[in-house]
C-alpha positions as CSV (number, residue, x, y, z in Angstrom):
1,X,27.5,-6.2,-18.4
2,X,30.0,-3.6,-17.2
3,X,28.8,-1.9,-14.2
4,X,27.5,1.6,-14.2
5,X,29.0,4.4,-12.3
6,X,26.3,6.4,-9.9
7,X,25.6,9.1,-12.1
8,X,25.0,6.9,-15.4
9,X,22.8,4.4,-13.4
10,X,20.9,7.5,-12.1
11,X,20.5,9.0,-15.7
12,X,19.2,5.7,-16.8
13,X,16.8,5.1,-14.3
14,X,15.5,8.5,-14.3
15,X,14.9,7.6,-18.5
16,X,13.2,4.4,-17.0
17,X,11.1,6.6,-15.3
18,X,10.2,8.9,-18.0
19,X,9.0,5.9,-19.6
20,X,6.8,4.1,-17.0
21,X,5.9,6.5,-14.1
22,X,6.0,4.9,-10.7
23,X,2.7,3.4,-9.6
24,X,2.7,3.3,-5.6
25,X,0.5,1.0,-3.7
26,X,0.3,2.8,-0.8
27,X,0.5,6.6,0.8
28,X,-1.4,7.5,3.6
29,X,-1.1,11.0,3.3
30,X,-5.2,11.5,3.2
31,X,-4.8,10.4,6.9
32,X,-1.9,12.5,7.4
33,X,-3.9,15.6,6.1
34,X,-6.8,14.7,8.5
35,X,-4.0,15.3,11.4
36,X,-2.2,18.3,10.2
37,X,-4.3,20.1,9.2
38,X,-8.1,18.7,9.8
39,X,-8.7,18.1,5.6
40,X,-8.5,21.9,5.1
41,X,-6.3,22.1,1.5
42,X,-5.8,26.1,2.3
43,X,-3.5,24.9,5.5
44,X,-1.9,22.0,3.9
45,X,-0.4,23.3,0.5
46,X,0.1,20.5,-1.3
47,X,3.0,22.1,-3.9
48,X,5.1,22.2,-0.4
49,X,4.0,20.8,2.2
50,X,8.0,20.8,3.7
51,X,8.3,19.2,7.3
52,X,4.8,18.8,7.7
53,X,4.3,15.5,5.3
54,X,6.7,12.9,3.2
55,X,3.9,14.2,0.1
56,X,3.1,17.1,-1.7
57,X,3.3,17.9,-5.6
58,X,6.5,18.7,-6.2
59,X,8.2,15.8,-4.4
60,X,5.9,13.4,-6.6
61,X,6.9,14.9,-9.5
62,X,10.8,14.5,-8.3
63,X,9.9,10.9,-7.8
64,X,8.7,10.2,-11.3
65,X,5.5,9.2,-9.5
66,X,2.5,8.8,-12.3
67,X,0.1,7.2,-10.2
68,X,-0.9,6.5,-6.6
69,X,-3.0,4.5,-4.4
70,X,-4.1,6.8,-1.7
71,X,-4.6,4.8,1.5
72,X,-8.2,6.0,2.9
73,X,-7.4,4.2,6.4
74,X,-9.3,4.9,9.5
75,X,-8.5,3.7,13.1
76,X,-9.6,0.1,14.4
77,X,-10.8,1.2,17.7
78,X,-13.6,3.3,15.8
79,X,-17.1,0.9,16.0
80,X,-18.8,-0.5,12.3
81,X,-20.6,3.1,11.9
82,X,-17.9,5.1,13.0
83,X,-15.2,3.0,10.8
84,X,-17.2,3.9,7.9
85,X,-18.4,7.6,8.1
86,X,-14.4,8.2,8.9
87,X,-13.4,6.1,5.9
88,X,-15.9,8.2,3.5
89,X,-13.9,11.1,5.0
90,X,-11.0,9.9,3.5
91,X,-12.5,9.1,0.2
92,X,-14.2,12.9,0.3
93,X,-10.6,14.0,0.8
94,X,-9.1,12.6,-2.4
95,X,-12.0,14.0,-4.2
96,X,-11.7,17.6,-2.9
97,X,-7.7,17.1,-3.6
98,X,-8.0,16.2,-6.9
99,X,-10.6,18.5,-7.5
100,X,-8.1,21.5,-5.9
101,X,-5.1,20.6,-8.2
102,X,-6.9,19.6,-11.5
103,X,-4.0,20.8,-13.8
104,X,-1.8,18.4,-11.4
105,X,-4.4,15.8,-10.6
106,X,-6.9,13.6,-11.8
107,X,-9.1,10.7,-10.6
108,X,-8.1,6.8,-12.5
109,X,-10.3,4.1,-11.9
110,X,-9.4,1.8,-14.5
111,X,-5.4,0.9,-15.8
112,X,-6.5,2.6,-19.0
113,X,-7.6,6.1,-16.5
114,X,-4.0,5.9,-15.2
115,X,-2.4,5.4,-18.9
116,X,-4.8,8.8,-19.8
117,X,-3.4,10.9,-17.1
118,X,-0.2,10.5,-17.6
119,X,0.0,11.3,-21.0
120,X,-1.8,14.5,-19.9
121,X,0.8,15.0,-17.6
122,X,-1.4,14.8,-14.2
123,X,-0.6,12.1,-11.9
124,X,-3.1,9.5,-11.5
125,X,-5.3,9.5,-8.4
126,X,-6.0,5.6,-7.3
127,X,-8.0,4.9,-4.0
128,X,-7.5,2.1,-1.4
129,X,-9.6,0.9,1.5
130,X,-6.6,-0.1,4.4
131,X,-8.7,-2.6,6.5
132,X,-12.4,-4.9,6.3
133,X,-13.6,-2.9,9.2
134,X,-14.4,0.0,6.5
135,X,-17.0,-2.0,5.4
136,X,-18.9,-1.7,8.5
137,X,-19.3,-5.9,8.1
138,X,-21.7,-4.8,5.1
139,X,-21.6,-6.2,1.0
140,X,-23.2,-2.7,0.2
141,X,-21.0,-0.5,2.1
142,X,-18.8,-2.3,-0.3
143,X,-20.1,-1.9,-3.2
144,X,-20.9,1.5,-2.3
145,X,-17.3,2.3,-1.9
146,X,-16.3,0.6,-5.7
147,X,-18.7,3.2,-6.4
148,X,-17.3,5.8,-5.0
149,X,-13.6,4.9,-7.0
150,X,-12.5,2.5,-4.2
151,X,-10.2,0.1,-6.1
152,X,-8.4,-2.5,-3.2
153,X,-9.8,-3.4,0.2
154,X,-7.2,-4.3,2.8
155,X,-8.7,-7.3,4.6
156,X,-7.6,-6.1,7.9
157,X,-5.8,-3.5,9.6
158,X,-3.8,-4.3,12.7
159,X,-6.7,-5.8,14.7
160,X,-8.9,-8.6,13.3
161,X,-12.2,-8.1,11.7
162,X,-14.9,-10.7,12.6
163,X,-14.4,-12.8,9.3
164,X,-11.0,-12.4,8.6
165,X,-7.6,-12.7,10.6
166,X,-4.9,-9.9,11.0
167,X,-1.0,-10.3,10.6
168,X,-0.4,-9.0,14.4
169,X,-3.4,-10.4,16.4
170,X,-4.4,-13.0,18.0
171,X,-5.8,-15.7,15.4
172,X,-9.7,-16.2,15.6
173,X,-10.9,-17.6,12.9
174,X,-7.9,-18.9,11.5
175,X,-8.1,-17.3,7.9
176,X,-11.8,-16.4,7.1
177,X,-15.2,-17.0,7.8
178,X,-18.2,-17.7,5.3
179,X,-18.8,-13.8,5.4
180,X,-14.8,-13.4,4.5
181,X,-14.9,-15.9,1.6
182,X,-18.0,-14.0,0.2
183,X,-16.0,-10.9,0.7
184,X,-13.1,-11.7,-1.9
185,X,-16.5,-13.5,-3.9
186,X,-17.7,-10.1,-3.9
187,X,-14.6,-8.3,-4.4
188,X,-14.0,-10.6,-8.1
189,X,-17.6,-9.6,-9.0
190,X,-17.1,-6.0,-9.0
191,X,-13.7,-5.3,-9.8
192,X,-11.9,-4.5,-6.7
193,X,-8.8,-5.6,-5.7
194,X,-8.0,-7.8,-2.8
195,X,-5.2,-6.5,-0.8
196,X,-3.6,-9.0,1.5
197,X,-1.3,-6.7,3.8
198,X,-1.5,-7.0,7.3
199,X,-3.6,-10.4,6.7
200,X,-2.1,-13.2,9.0
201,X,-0.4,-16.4,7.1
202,X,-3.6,-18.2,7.1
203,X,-6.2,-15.5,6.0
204,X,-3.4,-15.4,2.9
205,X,-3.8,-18.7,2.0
206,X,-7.4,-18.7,2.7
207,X,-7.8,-15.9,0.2
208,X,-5.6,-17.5,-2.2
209,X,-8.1,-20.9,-1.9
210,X,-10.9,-18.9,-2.8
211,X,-9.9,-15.8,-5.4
212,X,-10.9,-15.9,-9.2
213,X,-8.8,-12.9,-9.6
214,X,-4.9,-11.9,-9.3
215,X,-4.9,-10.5,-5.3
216,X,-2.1,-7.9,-4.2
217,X,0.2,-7.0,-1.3
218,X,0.1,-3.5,-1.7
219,X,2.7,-2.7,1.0
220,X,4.9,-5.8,2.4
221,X,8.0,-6.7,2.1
222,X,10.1,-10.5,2.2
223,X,9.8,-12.2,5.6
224,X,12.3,-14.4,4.4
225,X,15.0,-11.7,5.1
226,X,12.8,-9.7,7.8
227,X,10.6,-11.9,10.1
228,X,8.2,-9.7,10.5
229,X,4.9,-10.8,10.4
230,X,3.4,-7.8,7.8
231,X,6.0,-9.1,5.8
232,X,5.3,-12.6,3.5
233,X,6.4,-15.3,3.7
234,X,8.6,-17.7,0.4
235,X,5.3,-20.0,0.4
236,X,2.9,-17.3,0.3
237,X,5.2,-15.9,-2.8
238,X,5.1,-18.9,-4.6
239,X,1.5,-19.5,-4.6
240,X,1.1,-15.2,-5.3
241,X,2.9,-16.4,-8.7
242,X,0.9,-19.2,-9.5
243,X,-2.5,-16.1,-8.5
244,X,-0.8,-13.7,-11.0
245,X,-0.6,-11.6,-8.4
246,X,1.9,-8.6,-7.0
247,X,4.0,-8.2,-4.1
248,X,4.5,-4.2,-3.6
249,X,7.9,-4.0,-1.5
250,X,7.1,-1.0,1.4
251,X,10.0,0.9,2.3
252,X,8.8,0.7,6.2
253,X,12.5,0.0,8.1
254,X,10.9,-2.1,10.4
255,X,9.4,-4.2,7.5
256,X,12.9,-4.3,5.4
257,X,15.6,-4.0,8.4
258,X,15.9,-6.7,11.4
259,X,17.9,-4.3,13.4
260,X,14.9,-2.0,13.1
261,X,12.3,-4.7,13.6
262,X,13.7,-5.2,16.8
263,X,13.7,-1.8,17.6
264,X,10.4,-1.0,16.8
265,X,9.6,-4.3,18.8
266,X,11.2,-2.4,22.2
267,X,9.6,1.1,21.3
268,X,6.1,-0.7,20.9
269,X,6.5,-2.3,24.6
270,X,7.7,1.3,25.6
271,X,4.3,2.5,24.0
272,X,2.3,0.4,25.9
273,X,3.5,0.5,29.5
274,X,2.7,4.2,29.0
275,X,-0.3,3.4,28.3
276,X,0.1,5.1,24.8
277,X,-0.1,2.4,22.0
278,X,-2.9,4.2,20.1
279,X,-3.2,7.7,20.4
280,X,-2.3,10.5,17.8
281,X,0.7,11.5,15.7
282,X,1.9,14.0,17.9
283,X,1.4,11.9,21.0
284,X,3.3,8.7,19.7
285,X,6.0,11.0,18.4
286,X,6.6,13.0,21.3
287,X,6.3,9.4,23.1
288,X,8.7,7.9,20.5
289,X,11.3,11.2,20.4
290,X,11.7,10.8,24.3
291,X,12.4,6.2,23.8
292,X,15.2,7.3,21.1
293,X,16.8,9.7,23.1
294,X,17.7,6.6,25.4
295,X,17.7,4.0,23.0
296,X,19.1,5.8,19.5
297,X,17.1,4.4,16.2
298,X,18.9,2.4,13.5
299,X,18.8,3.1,9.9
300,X,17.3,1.0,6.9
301,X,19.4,1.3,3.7
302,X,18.0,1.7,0.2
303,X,20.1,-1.2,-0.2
304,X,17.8,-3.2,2.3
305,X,14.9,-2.0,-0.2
306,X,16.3,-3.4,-2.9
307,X,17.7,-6.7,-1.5
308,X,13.5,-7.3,-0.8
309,X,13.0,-6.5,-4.6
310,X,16.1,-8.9,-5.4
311,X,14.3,-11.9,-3.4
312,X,11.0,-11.2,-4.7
313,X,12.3,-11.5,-7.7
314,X,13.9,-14.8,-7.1
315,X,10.6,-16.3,-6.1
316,X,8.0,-14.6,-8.0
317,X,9.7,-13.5,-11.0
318,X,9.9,-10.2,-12.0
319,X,6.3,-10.5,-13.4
320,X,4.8,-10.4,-9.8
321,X,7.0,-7.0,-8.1
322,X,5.4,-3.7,-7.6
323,X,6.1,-0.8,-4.9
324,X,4.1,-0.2,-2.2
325,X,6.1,2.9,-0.4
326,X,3.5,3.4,2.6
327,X,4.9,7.3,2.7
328,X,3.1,9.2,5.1
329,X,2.3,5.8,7.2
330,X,5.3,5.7,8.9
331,X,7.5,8.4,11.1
332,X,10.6,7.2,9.6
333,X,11.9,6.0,6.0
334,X,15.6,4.2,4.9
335,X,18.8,6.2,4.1
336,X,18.1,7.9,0.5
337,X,14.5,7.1,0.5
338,X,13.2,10.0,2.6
339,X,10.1,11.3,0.9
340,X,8.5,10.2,-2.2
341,X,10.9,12.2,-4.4
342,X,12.9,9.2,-4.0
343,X,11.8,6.6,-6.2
344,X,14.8,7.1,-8.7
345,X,17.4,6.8,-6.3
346,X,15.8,2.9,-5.5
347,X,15.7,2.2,-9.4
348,X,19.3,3.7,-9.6
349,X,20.5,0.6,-7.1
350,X,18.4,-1.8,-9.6
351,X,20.0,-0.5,-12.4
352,X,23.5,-0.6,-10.9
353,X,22.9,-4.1,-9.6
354,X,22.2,-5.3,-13.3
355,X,18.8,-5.0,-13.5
356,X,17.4,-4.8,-17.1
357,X,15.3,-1.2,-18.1
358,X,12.5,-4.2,-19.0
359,X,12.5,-5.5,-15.8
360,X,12.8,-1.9,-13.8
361,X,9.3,-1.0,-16.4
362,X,7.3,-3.4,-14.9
363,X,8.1,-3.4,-11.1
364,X,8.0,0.5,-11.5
365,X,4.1,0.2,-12.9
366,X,3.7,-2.3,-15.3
367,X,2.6,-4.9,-13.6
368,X,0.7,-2.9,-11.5
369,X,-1.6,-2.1,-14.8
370,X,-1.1,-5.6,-15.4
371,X,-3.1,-7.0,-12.4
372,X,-5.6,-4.1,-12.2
373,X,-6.7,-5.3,-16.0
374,X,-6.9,-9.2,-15.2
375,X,-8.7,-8.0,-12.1
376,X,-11.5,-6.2,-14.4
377,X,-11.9,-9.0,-16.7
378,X,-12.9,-11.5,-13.7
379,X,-15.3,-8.7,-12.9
380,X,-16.9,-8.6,-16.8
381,X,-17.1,-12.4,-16.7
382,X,-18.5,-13.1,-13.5
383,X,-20.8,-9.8,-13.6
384,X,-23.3,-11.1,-16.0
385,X,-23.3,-14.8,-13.9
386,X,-23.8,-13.2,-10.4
387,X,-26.5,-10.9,-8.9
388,X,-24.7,-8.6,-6.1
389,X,-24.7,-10.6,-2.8
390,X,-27.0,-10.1,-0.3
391,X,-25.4,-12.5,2.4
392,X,-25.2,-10.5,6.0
393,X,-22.7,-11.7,8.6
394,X,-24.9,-13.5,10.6
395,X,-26.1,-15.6,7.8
């Protein structure tokens, strides 16, 4: 094949694009909007939002961006009740977005919702639960959030939840409970995704064990060429292919770089001898602002990005690649990929490095749609064979 210049690898990824949208995993800009400007849509203008956010209207529609999983995450520390008054918050959030932007906007619950809006031109409005202690430990708080358009449930955050084991905690369980394997049991029944970011090794294998349905990583990336632990590991990958399931590269630099891992390994020990590991944005930053100014930040590459997508691809097959961006969920992004306008830039590098426009399709949103519609057919087959679960935690 003879290799493309930048500006015809550009053109033809930006055609790529104008076939199959992107479909992100992961954007926590409901979050961010809680922050900035306390939920209030007449402060935070979403057709510019300029310095303020890495999202706003006119940079997804620069991206090629046709659908999104906004990220209703809430804070760990928060206890059960707390955890899930914030997280409906977040999910009235989306709503009152969509509903302020209609001719821009528009709610998808279903693969064939997303398919709609973007042949009406709106971007699709997908919504994800980042962590089990959303659920308040309760089967109908999680129902009641699939009814409220919640599509995947992050089995953790940072911190563990009493049936299932983070990524960057101290194990407790060592992969789940009873409770955690009735979770994903309940999560096949109804449709919902089960997100396996920020799980620890052994919750992901103990999810894997139990699932009837195609589970997701809805913003990792390859701890094969990062070790990170967020990141997943080759055996993980290879039993995601034999699940059917997705791996949705982030563009975090800590999660793609090594020189930023460790970097964000010293600013995190920085963060915590000041007693400052939590807090809010503008405390971290203006913690994080003075720890750069004497120990300067490196730079992921784009290239980085795509060297994750190349190794996924070696181990899953192309089948099982999505992006997962987690814009708005981190302070800083890779060289190129600044903001969410710059999705075509990423599939520009694909394209150059020989990728197929097939293969660029499918980790751009087709197999996104692709899991989400195996996911529902569990869900009609095991809906009639199951009543909805009345286990409790204690049980």
């Amino acid at each position: 094949m003879t290799a493309l210049g930048p500006g015809a690898a550009l053109d033809r990824a930006l055609e790529i694009l104008r076939r199959q949208p992107i479909v992100d995993g992961h954007n926590d800009l409901p979050w961010a909007a809680r922050e900035v400007a306390d939920y209030d849509l007449d402060v935070l203008n979403l057709h510019d939002t300029a310095e303020a956010t890495h999202t706003d209207l006119r940079r997804l529609r620069a991206g090629h961006v046709g659908a999104q999983f906004w990220s209703v995450w809430v804070p760990t520390d928060l206890a059960d009740d707390g955890a899930l008054v914030a997280t409906l918050e977040q999910i009235d959030f989306v709503h009152q977005m969509i509903a302020a932007y209609p001719d821009d906007l528009a709610l998808a619950v279903a693969a064939d919702d997303v398919v709609l809006a973007q042949s009406d031109g709106r971007i699709a409005c997908l919504i994800g639960a980042e962590g089990g202690h959303s659920i308040g430990n309760s089967l109908g708080a999680l129902r009641t959030l699939h009814m409220l358009g919640v599509r995947y449930l992050t089995l953790t955050h940072n911190r563990n939840v009493p049936w299932a084991d983070s990524a960057t905690d101290e194990p407790a369980v060592h992969g789940l409970t009873r409770f955690g394997r009735e979770v994903i049991a309940e999560m096949n029944r109804i449709g919902m995704l089960v997100d396996l970011s920020h799980v620890s090794t052994d919750t992901m294998n103990a999810a894997l064990d139990v699932t009837e349905a195609p589970v997701i990583f809805s913003h990792s990336s390859c701890r094969a060429l990062v070790d990170h632990p967020r990141n997943v590991p080759d055996d993980v990958l290879l039993r995601l292919r034999d699940n059917g399931g997705l791996c949705m590269v982030s563009f975090v630099p800590e999660f793609v770089s090594a020189d930023c891992h460790a970097w964000e390994t010293r600013l995190e020990d920085h963060l915590r001898h000041q007693g400052i590991s939590g807090g809010t944005r503008s405390t971290r930053e203006a913690a994080r602002q003075e720890f750069i100014a004497r120990d300067p930040a490196p730079r992921a590459t784009l290239s980085q990005v795509a060297d994750h997508l190349e190794h996924a691809r070696e181990i899953l097959g192309v089948e099982g690649i999505g992006i997962g961006g987690d814009y708005d969920g981190s302070p800083d992004f890779p060289e190129d990929l600044p903001d969410v306008s710059g999705y075509p830039a990423l599939f520009a590098e694909l394209v150059a490095r020989g990728w197929s426009d097939a293969e660029c399709e499918l980790v751009a949103g087709g197999n996104v749609l692709r899991v989400m519609r195996a996911a529902q057919e569990v869900a009609e087959r095991l809906g009639p064979e199951r009543r909805p679960s009345r286990m409790r935690i204690l049980d």
